[in-house]
RODO-2510 file (C-alpha; in nm, 4 decimals, decimal comma):
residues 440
     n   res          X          Y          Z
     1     x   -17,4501     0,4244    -9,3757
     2     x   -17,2087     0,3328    -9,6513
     3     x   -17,1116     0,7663    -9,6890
     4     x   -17,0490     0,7334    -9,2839
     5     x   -16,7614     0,4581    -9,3792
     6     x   -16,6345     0,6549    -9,6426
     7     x   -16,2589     0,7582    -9,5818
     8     x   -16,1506     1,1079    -9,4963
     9     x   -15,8664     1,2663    -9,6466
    10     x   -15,7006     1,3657    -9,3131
    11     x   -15,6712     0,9665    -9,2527
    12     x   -15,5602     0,8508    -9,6080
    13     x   -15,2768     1,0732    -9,5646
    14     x   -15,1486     1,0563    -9,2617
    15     x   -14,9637     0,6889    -9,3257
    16     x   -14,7821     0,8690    -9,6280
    17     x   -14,7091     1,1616    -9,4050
    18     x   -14,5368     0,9400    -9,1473
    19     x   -14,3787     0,7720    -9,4075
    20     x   -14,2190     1,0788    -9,5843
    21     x   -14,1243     1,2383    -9,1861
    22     x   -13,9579     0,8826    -9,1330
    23     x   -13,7416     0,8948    -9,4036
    24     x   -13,6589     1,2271    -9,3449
    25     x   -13,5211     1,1482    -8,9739
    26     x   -13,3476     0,8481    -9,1403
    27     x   -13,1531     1,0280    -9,3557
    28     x   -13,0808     1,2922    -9,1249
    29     x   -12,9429     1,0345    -8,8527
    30     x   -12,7448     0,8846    -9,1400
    31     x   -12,6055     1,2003    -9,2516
    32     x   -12,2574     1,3032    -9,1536
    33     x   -12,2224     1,5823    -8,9186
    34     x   -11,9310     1,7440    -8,7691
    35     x   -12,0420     1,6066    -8,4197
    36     x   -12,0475     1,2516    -8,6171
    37     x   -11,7237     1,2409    -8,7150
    38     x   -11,5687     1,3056    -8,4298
    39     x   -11,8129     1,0262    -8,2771
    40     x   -11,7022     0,7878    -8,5402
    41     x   -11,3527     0,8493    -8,4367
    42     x   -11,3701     0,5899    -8,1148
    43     x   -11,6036     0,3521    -8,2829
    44     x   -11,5543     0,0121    -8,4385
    45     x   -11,7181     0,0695    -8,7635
    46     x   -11,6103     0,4628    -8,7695
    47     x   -11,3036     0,4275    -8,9764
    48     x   -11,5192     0,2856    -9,2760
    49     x   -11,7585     0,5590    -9,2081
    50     x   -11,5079     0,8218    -9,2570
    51     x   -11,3926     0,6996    -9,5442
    52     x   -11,7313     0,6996    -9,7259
    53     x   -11,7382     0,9970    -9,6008
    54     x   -11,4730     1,1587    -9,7557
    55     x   -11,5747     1,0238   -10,0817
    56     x   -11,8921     1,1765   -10,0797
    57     x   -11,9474     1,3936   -10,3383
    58     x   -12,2498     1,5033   -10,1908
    59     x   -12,1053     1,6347    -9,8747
    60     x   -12,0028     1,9642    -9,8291
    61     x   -11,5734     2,0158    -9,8352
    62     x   -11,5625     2,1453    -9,5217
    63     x   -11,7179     1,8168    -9,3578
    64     x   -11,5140     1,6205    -9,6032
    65     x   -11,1844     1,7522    -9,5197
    66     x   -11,2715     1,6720    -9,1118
    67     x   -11,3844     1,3011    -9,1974
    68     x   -10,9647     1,2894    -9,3474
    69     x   -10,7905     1,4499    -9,0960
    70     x   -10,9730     1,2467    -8,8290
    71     x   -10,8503     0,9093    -9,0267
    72     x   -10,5186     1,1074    -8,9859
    73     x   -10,6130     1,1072    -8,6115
    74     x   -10,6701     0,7396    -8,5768
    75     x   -10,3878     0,6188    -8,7931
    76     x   -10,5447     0,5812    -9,1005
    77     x   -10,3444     0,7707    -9,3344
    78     x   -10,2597     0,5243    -9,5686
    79     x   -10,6516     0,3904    -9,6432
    80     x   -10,6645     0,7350    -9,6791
    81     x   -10,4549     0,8239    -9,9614
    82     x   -10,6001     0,5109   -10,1036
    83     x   -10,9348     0,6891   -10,1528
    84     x   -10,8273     1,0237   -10,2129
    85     x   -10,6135     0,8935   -10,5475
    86     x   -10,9441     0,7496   -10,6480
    87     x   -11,1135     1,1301   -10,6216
    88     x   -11,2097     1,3609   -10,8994
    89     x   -10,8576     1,5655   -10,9693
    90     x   -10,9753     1,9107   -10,8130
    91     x   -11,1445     1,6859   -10,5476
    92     x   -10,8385     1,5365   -10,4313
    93     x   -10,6575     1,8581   -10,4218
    94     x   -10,8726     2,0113   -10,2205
    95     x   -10,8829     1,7810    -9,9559
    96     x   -10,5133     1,6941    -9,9640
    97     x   -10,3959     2,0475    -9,9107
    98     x   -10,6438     2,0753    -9,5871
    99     x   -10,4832     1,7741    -9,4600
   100     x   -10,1481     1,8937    -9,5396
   101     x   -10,2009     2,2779    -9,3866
   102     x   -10,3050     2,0707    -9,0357
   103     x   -10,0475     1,8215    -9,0382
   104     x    -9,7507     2,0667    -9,1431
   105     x    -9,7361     2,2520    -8,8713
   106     x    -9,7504     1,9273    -8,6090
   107     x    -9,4274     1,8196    -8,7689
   108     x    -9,2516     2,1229    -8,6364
   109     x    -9,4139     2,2411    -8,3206
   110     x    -9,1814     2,2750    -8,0526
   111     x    -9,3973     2,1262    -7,8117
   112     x    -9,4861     1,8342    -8,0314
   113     x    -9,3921     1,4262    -7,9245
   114     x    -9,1433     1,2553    -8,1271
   115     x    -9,3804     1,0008    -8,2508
   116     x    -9,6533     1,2645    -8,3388
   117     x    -9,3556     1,4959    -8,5468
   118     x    -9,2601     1,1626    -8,7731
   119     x    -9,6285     1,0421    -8,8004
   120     x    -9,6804     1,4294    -8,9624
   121     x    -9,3927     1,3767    -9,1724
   122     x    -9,5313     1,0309    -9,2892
   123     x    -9,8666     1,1370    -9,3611
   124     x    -9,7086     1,4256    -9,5529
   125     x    -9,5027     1,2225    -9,7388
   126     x    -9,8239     0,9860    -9,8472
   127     x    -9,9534     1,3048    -9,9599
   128     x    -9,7401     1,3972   -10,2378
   129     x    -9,8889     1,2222   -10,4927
   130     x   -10,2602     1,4280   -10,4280
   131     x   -10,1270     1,7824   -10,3943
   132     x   -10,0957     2,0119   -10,6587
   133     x    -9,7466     2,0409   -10,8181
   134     x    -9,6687     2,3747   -10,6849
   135     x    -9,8202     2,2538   -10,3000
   136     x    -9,5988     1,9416   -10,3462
   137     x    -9,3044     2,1203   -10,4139
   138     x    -9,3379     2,3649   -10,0632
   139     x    -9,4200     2,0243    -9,8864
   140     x    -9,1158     1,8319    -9,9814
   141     x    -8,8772     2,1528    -9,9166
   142     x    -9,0223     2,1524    -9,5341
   143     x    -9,0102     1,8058    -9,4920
   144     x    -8,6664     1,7735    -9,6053
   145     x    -8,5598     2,0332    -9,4604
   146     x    -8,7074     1,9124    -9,1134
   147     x    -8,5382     1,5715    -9,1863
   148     x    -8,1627     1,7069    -9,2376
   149     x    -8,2094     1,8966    -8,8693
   150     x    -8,2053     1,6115    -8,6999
   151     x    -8,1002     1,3060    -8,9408
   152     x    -8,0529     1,0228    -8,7104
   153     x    -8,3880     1,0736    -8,5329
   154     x    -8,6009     1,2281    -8,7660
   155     x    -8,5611     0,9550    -9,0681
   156     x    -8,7169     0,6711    -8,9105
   157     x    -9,0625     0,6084    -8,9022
   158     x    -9,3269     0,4205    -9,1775
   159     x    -9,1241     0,5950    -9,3999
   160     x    -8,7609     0,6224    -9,3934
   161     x    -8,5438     0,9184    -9,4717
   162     x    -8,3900     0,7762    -9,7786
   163     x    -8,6725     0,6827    -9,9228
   164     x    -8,8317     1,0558    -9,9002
   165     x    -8,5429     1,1913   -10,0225
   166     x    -8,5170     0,9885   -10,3568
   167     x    -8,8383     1,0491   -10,3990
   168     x    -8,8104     1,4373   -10,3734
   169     x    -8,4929     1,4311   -10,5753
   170     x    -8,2980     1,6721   -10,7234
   171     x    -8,4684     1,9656   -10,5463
   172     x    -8,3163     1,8192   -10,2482
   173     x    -7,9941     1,8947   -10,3789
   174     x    -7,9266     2,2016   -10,2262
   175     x    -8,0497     2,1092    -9,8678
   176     x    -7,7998     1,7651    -9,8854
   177     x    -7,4916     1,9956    -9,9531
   178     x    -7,6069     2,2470    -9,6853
   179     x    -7,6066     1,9382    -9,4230
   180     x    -7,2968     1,8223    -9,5549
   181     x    -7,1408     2,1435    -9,4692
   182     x    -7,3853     2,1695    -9,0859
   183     x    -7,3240     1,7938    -9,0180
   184     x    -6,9998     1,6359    -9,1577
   185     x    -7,0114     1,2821    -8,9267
   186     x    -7,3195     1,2056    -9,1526
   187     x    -7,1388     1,3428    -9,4759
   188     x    -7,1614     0,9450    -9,6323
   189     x    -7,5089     0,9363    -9,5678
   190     x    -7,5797     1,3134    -9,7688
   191     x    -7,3320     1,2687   -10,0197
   192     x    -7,4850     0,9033   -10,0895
   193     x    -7,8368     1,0397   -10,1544
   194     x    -7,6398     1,3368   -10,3622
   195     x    -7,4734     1,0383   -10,5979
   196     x    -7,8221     0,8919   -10,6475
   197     x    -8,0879     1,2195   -10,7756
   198     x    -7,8319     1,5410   -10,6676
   199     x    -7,7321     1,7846   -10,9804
   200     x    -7,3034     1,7412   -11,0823
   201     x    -7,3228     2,1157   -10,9501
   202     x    -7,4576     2,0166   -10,5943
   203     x    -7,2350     1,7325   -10,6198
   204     x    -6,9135     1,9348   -10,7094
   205     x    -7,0443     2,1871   -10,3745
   206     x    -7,0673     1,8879   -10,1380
   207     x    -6,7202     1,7791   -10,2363
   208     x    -6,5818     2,1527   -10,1711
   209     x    -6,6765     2,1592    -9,8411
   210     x    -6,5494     1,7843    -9,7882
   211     x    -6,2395     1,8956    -9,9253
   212     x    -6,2379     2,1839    -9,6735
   213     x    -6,2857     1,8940    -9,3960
   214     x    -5,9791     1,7248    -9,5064
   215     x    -5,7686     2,0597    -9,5177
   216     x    -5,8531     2,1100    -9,1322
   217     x    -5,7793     1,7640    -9,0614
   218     x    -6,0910     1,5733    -9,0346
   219     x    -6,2615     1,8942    -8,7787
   220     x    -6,3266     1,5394    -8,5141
   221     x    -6,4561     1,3627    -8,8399
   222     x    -6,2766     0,9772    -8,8831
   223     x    -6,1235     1,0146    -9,2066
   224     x    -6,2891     0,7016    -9,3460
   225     x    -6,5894     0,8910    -9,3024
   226     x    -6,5053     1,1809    -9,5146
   227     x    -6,3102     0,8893    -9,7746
   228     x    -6,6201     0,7495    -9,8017
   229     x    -6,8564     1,0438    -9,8525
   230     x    -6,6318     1,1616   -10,1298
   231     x    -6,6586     0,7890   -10,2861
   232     x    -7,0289     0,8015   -10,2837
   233     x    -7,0481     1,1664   -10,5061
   234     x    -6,9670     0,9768   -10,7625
   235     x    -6,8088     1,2048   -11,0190
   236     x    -6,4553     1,2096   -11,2246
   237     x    -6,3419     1,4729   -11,0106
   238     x    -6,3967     1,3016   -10,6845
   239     x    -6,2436     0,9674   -10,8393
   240     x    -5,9498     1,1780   -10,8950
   241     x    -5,9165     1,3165   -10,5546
   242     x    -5,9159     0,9852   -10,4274
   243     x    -5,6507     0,8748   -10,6121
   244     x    -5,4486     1,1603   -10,5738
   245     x    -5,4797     1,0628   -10,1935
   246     x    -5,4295     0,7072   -10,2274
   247     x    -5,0526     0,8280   -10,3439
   248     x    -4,9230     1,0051   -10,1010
   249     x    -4,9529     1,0552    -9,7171
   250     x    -4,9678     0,8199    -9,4454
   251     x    -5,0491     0,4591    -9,5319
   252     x    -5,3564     0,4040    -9,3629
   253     x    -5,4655     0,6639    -9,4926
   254     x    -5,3743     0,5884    -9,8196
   255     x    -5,5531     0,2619    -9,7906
   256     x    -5,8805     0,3995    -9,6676
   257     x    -5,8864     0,6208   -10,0096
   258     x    -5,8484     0,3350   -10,2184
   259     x    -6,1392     0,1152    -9,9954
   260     x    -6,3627     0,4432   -10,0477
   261     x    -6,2818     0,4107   -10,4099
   262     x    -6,4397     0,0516   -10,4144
   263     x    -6,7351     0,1649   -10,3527
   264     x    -6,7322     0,3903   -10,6758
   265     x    -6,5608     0,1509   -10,9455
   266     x    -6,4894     0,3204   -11,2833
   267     x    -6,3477     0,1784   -11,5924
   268     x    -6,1490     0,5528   -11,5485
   269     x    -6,0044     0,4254   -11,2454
   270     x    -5,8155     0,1079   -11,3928
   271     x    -5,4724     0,2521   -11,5371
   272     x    -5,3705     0,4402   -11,2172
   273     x    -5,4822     0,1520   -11,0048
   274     x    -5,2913    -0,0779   -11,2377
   275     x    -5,0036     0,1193   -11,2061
   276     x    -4,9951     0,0658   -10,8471
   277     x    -5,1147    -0,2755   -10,8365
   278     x    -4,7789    -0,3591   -11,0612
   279     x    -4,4973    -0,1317   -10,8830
   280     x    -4,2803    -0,2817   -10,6362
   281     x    -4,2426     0,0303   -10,4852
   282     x    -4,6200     0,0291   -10,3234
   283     x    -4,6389    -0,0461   -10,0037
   284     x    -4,7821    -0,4143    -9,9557
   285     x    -5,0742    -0,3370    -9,7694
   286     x    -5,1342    -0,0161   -10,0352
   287     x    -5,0841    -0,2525   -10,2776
   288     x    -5,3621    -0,5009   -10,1289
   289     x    -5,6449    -0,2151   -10,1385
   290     x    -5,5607    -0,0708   -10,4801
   291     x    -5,6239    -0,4875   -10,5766
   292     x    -5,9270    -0,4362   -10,3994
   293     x    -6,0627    -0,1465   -10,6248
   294     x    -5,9457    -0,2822   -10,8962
   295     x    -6,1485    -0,5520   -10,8502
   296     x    -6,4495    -0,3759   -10,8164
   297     x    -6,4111    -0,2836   -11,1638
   298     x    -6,6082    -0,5539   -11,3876
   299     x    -6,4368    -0,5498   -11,7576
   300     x    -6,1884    -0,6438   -12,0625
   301     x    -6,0197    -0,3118   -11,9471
   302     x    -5,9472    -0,4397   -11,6007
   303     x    -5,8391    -0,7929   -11,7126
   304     x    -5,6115    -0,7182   -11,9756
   305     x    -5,4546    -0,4466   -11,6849
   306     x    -5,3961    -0,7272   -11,4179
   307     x    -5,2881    -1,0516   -11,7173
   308     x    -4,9255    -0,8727   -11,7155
   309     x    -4,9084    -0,8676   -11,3421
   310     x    -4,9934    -1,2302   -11,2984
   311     x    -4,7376    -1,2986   -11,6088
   312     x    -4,4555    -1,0930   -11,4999
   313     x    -4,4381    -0,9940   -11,1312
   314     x    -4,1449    -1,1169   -10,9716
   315     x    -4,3375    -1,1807   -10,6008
   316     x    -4,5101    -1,4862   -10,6032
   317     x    -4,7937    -1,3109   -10,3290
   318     x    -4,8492    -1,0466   -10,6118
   319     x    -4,8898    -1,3150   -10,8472
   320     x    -5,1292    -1,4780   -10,6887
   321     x    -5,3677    -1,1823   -10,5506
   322     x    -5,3842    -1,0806   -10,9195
   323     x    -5,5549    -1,4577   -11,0176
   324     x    -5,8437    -1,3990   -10,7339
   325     x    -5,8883    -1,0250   -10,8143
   326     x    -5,9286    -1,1835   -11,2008
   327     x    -6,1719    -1,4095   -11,0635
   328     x    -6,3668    -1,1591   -10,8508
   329     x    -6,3456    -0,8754   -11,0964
   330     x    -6,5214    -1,0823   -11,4189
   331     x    -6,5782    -1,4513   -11,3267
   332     x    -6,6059    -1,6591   -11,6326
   333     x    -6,4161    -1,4417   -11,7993
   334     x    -6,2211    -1,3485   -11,5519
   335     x    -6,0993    -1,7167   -11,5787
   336     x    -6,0472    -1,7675   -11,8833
   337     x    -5,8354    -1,4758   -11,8868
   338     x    -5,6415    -1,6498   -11,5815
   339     x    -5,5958    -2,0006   -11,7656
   340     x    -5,4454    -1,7566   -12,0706
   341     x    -5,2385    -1,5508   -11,8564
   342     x    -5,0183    -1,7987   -11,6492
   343     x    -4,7110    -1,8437   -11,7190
   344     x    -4,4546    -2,1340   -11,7315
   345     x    -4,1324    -1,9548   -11,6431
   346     x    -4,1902    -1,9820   -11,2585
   347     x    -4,2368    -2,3347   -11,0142
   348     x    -4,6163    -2,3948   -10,8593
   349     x    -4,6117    -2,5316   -10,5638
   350     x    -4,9402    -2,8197   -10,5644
   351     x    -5,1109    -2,6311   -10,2355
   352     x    -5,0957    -2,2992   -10,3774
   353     x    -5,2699    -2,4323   -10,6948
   354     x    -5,5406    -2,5854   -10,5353
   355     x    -5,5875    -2,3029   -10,2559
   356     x    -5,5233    -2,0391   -10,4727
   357     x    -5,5739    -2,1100   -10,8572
   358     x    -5,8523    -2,4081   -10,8684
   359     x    -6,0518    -2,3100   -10,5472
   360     x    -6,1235    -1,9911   -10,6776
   361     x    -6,1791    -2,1066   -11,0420
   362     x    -6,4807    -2,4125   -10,9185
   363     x    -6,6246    -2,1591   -10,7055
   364     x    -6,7807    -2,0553   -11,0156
   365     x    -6,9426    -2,3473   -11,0711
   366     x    -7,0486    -2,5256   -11,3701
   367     x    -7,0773    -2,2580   -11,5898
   368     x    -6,6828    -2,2447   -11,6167
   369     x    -6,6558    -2,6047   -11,7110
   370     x    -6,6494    -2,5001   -12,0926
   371     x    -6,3907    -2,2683   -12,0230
   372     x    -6,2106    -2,5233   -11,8334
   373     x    -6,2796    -2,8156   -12,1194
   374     x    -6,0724    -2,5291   -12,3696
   375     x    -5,7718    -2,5684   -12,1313
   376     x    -5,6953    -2,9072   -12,1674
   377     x    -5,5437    -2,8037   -12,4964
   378     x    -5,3551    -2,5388   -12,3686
   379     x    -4,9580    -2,5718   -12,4807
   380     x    -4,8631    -2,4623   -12,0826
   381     x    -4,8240    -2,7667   -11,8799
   382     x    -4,9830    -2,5569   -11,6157
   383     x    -5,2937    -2,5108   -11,7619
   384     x    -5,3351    -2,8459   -11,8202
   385     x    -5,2606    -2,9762   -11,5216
   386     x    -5,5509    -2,6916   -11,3863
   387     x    -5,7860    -2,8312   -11,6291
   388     x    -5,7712    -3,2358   -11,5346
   389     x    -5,7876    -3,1631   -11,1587
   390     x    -6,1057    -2,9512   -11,2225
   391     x    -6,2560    -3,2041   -11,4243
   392     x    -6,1907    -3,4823   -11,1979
   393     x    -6,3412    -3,2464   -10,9449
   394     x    -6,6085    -3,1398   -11,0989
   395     x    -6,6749    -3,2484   -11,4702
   396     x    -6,9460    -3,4927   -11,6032
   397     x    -6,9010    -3,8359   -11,7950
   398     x    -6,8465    -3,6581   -12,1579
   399     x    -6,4715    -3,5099   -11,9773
   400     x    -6,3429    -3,8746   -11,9128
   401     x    -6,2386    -3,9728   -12,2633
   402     x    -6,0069    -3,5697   -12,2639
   403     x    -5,9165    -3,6178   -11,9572
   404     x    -5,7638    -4,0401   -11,9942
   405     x    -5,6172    -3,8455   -12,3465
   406     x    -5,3991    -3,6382   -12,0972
   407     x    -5,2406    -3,9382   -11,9371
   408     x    -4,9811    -3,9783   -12,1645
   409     x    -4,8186    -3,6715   -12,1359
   410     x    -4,4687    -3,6738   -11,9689
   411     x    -4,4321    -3,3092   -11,8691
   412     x    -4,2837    -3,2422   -11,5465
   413     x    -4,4656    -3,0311   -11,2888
   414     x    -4,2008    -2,7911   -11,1599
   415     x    -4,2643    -2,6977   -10,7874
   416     x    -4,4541    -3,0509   -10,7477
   417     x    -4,3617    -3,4024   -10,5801
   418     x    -4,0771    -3,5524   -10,7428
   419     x    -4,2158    -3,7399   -11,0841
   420     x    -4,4935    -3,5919   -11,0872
   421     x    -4,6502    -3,4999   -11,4940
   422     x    -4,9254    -3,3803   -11,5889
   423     x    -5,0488    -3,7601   -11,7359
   424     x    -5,0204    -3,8212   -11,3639
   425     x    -5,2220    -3,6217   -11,2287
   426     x    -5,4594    -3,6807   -11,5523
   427     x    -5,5093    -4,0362   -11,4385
   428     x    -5,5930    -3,9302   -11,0883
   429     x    -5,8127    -3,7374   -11,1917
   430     x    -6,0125    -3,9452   -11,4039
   431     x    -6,0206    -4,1941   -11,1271
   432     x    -6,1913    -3,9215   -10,8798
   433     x    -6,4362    -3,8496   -11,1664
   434     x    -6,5006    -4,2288   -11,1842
   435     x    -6,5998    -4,2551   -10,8266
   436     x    -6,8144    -3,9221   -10,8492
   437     x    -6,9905    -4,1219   -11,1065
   438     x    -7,0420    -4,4335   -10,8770
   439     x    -6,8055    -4,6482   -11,1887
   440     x    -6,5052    -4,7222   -10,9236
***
């Protein structure tokens, strides 16, 4: 009885057998396949799925590199190079380049949409940080090369066509002078890019060609355009071309030169723009745009250029522009510079002090008021008289005792109301600055 109930073998193992077949199916249905991925494509939880799947060591590259270009598919490029930057170096490689030999070819194909063309150059340009050097380096030629055929539509997209082509840099060089030459109404564009990562030789070879523009008249091209492009090089020699055509030629033209050469201030710039700035033989409205770079160009240099002008120059106009280009050029110093610079030979009339003298001096703010508390001292009446209205304006309880100091003093203000000093205006001002304070 009790060897009847004994066990077989058969039946003790067939729970363990079911077991072990069980877990085999499991992992089977778990397993990617190349029929799975493209399942996981149109599912919810599939994009997850494909990216464990390309991180799986265990899986075999092929399968791998189908799990990332079907993220590619489904617009998931950028999780994409998330995880593939986290692979083993030969890993990543790998994979990257059989994205990148799929997606190259999309971005060219004749029959390709405009949207699926920029998403390849996108996802190419996400790449670049997982290929090899050498792979890198063919990808960025194509897909700059692809951008400078059609600029305008071609650099939009997730990521723009400046931003690609800083990041390829100088070996873009080349191509940018190339489009200069095959596209001249986008020359600022090119030669922009060329001032930021292109070599002084491709630089010096974009501004031939530009330079060839200009000798056929523009070739349909505004000549602001092709002003500006040469502006935007950024090298001595194209600062001197632009000044040599600031000097001579029609005056529009003349001004547009010296507007492109805003946009490139140099302290190498200053004496020939001085020089114009001060001659009464410039043109007026030549005159206003060689202010205007001269401006532009921050520094001692540039101030101690314009002081004489706003000394000296005979045209009150002159005078003036050459306080607010002071102003605009260096600021704090810039005023300072002002206060030192005026002179006492010529009348002010009170407007054109306040509109043009002590509007742009506050709109510096506070941090002029020491440089405004100096020039109550000054020995010019003019000066002075600039200081107390600032004050009263805009000073703080510690400038009422300087300021009340002031209103003793009996010089006349030429070019103001009759009787008029500057103790006068001192005590006027101290009374604004007493209301300010809430003490009236």
């Amino acid at each position: 009885m009790l060897k009847s109930m004994k066990p077989s073998l058969s039946l003790l193992c067939f729970p363990l057998l079911r077991a072990v077949a069980c877990g085999a199916l499991l992992i089977c249905a778990c397993k990617p396949t190349a029929e799975k991925i493209e399942q996981w494509k149109g599912t919810q939880k599939g994009p997850e799925k494909l990216r464990a799947a390309v991180r799986d060591v265990s899986l075999d590259m092929p399968l791998r590199i189908q799990a990332a270009l079907a993220l590619v598919d489904i617009d998931f490029a950028g999780p994409l190079v998330d995880d593939l930057l986290g692979l083993h170096e030969a890993d990543r490689q790998e994979i990257a380049q059989g994205v990148a030999a799929r997606v190259l070819p999309e971005m060219t194909r004749a029959g390709a949409s405009a949207k699926a063309q920029l998403r390849a150059k996108d996802v190419l340009f996400g790449l670049r940080e997982a290929l090899p050097a050498g792979r890198r380096k063919e990808v960025d030629k194509a897909v700059v090369d692809w951008l400078l055929q059609d600029w305008a539509a071609h650099s939009t997209g997730d990521h723009s066509g400046l931003k690609i082509v800083r990041a390829v840099g100088a070996s873009a060089g080349p191509a940018l002078v190339r489009a200069i030459a095959a596209t001249p109404s986008a020359a600022a564009v090119f030669a922009g890019l060329l001032g930021q990562i292109g070599t002084v030789e491709d630089r010096d070879a974009a501004l031939n060609h530009i330079e060839g523009l200009l000798a056929k008249g523009g070739v349909g091209v505004p000549m602001q355009t092709l002003y500006e492009a040469i502006a935007r090089l950024r090298t001595a020699r194209s600062r001197a071309l632009l000044l040599a055509l600031a000097k001579t030629g029609f005056e529009d033209n003349r001004i547009q030169a010296l507007q492109a050469l805003a946009l490139d201030p140099h302290a190498s710039s200053v004496p020939a723009l001085a020089k114009m700035v001060s001659s009464s033989a410039t043109a007026r409205g030549v005159r206003g745009a060689a202010f205007q770079a001269l401006e532009a160009i921050s520094g001692a240099g540039t101030l101690d250029a314009i002081a004489p002008i706003l000394a000296t120059d005979r045209d009150e106009v002159v005078r003036y522009r050459a306080a607010e280009a002071m102003i605009t050029c260096c600021g704090k110093a810039g005023a300072a510079k002002l206060l030192e610079s005026l002179s006492t030979r010529y009348s002010y009339a009170e407007a054109d002090v306040a509109d043009l003298l002590e509007k742009d001096i506050k709109g510096l703010g506070k941090p002029v008021l020491p440089v405004v508390r100096v020039a109550l001292s000054s020995p010019k009446w003019i000066v002075r008289v600039i200081a107390v209205r600032i004050l009263g304006d805009m000073g703080t309880r510690q400038d009422l005792t300087a300021i009340r100091r002031l209103a003793e003093d009996k010089t006349v203000l030429r070019g103001w109301p009759r009787g008029s000093t500057v103790g006068s205006e001192a005590s006027r001002a101290a009374e604004r600055l007493l209301r300010r304070l809430g003490d009236a």
